[in-house]
N, C-alpha and C positions, 0 to 999 in steps of 0.2 A: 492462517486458514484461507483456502481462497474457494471460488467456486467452482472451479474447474477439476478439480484433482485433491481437496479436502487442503491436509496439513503439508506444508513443502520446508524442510531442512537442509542445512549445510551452507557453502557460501552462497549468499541470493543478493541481488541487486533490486534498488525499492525505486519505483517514479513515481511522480507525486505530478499528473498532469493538469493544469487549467483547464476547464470548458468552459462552456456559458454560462453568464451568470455568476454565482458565489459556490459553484460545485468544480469538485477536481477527481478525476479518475486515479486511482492508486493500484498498481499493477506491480507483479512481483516475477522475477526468472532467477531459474539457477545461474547464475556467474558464465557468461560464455553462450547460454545456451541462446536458440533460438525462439523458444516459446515464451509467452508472457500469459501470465495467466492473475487474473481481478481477486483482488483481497477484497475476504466478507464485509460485507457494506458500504463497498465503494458502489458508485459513488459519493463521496463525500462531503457536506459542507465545510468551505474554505472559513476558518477564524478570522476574529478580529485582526492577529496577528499577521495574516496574510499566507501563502503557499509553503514559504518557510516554515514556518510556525506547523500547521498541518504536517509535512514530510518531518519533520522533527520529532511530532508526533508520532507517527508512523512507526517511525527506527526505532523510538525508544521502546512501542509495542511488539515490534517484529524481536527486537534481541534479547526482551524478555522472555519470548517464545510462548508455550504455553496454549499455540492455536490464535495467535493474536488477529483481531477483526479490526475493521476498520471503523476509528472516533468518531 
């Protein structure tokens, strides 16, 4: 789910960026394209586990599909 365009399928590529602070912006594009467009809830607090951890998160939400927002 993101906030630009609702739900987005097919092949998509996921970032999981740093900002300031313990928050990471999470942005989602179709594979190729040029637009990026902010998954519901981003931004995000980074876990304990660190940014890793977080974008791990992420993938496992986004492939379940489903409208997946952001942890």
């Amino acid at each position: 789910m993101t906030d630009e365009v609702g739900v987005v399928t097919g092949d998509l590529t996921v970032a999981t960026i740093r900002e300031a602070g313990d928050r990471a912006r999470i942005a989602v594009q179709y594979t190729g394209a040029d637009e990026w467009y902010t998954l519901t809830g981003s931004p995000a607090t980074v876990p304990a586990g660190g940014l890793a951890a977080l974008h791990a998160e992420v993938l496992r939400g986004v492939e379940r599909g489903g409208g997946a927002v952001s942890p």
